[in-house]
N, C-alpha and C positions, 0 to 999 in steps of 0.2 A: 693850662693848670698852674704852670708858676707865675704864672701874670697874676693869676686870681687872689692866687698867696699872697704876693708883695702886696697886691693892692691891700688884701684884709690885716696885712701886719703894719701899712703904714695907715692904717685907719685907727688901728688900736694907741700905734705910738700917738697920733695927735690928739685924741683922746687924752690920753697920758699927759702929756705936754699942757694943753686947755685945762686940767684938773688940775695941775704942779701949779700952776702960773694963778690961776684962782686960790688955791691952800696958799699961796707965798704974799695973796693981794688981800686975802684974808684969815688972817691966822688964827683968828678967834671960830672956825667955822665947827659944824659940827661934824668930829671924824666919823660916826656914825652914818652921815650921811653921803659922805665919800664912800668908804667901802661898802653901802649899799649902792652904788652906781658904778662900782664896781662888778660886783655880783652884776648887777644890772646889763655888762656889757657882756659878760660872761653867759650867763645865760641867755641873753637874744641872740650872741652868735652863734653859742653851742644848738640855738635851736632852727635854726635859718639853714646851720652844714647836718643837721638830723635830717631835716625836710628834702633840702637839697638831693641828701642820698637818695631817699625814697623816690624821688623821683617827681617832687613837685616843681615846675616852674619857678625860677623868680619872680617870672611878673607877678605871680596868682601868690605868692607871699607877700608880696610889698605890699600887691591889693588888700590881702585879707589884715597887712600888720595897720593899715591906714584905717583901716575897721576897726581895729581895734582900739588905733591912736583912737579915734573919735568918740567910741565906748567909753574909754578911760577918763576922758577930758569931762562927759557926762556924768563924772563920778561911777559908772559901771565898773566893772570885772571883767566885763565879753562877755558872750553866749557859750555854754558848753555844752555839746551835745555827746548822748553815747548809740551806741548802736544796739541790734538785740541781738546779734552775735556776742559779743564779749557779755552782754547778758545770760547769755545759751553757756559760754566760757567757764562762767564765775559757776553756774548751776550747776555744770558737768563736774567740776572741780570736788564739789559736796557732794556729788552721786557718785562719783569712787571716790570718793574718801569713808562713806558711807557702804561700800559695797565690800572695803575692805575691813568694816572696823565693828557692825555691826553683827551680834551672834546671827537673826535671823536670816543673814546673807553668804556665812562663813564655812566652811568644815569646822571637822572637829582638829584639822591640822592649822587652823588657824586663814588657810587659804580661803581667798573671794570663791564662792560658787560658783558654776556655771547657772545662769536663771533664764527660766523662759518670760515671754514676750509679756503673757499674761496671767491672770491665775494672783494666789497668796503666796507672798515673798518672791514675788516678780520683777522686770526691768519696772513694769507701769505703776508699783506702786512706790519701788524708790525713785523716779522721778517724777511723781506729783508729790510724794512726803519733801523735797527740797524746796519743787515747780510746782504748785499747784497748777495753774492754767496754760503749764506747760504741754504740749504736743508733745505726745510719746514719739510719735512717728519724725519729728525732724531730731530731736532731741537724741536719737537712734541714730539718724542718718549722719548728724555731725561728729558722732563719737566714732563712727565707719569709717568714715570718710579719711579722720585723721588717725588712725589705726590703735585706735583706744579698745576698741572691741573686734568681735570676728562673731559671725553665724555659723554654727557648728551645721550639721547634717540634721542632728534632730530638732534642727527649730532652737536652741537655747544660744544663749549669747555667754560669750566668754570674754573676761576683763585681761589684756593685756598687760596696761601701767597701773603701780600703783597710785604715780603720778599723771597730772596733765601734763603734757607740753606740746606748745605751739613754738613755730620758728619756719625756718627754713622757705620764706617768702611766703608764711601762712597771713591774708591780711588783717589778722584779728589783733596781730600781735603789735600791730603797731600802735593800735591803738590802748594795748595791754600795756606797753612797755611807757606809753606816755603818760598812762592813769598813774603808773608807780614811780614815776619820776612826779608825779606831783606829792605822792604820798610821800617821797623823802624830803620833798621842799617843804612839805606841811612839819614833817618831826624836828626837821633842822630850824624851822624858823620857831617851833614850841621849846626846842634845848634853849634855842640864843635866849628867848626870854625867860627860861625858866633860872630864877638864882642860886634855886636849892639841887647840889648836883645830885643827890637822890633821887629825886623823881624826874632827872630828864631819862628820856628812850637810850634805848641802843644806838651807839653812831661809832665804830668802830672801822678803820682800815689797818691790814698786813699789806705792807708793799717790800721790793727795793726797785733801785733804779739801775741795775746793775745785770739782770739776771743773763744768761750767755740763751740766744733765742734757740738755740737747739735743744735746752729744758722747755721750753714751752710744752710742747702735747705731755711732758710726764707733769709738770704744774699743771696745767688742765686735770689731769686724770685722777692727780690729789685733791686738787681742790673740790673737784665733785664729791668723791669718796666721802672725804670730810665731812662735808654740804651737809650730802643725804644724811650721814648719821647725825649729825648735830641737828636739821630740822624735824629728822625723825623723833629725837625725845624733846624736841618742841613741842610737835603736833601731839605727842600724848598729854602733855602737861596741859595744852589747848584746851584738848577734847577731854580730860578728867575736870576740866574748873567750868567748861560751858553748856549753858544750857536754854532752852528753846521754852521753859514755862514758867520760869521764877518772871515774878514782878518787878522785882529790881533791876534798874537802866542797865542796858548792854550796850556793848561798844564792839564796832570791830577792831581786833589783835591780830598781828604777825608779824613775824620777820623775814627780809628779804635777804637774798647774798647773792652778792652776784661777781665774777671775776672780770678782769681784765688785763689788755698786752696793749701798751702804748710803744713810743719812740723814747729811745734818750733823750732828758730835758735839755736844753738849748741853754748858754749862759743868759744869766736874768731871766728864767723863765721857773717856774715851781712846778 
């Protein structure tokens, strides 16, 4: 493992060094396209030690990044493909959020119902009103499985979270978590171009670099706190402004938050 490091941090310096030495052989270049190959290194290696984690092969990375060298040179992007699990995901997400939010599926305390399978104001007609040509039955099975619902004795189904969440070596989420890493590379690369700071998105970090790691789990346990309230009267302001029959263009909205615990920065490092 520290053979691996030195090797990728004397990779990065000659990079460094090959880019100093071209800025100094051409000083008229454009900085723009420096710190875009910048970024550039940044994120192929942050995504190389993503993958790595997971548990993919180097070989079967280089092979697929040489795929992609040859896409790119074609003038392509690559191929993207998604799975109909994180499809099943995205739809489960809108059936409790709908099971919570909706009169016909509520008490009068405000609480999700328990609903049976089938019948009026059922599991089957909240998801085919999200999934049309969704299968009741797996669409059941996947909310079981990851402990979103429970089968009570009389046959009716009981909503546990308000939220989704997947993790814990769930494989959907890897794929979830790389769809919203594109979603942030997409708002970040729409700010840089936007002039007017008005209409860029939210891009927002709290950090220090300081914090004693024996606050970790109470930071953890704020930050969620927080999270939840603050996406909470998100989602309502969401769900008051959207609608599913106006003719006028829809777009998909949200905000993400997400925390993190790194290492103290190293000198020359950010």
């Amino acid at each position: 493992m520290g053979k691996a490091s030195t090797q990728r941090k004397n990779v990065r310096v000659d990079l460094a060094s090959a880019r100093s030495r071209h800025i100094r052989a051409n000083p008229g270049d454009d900085r723009e396209r420096y710190f875009a190959q910048l970024a550039q290194d940044v994120l192929l290696s942050g995504t190389v030690h993503f993958l790595t984690g997971v548990g993919l092969p180097r070989g079967g990375i280089a092979r697929k990044l040489r795929a992609f060298a040859a896409a790119v040179e074609k003038g392509s992007d690559g191929p993207t493909l998604h799975s109909d699990d994180l499809e099943i995901f995205a739809t489960v997400c809108h059936i409790a959020h709908d099971w919570t939010r909706c009169p016909e599926y509520t008490g009068r305390d405000g609480e999700p119902k328990a609903l049976p399978v089938r019948g009026r104001n059922s599991l089957a007609i909240l998801v085919r009103n999200r999934f049309p040509g969704a299968h009741v039955g797996r669409a059941l099975r996947w909310m079981s499985k990851r402990g979103l619902i429970h089968r009570r004795a009389d046959g009716k189904y009981v909503l546990h979270q308000r939220a989704v969440f997947v993790g814990a070596r769930d494989p959907v989420y890897l794929e979830w978590v790389a769809t919203h890493a594109t979603h942030h590379l997409k708002t970040a690369l729409g700010n840089w171009r936007q002039r007017n700071p008005d209409v860029r998105q939210l891009d927002r970090v709290a950090r220090v670099f300081d914090l004693p790691a024996s606050e970790v789990p109470k930071f953890r346990e704020f930050a969620k706190s927080r999270a939840e309230s603050c996406l909470e009267e998100i989602d309502n302001w969401l769900e008051d402004h959207s609608t599913r029959t106006n003719r006028q263009r829809r777009v998909e909205a949200g905000v993400h938050i997400y925390g993190y615990v790194g290492s103290l920065p190293t000198p020359g490092s950010f």
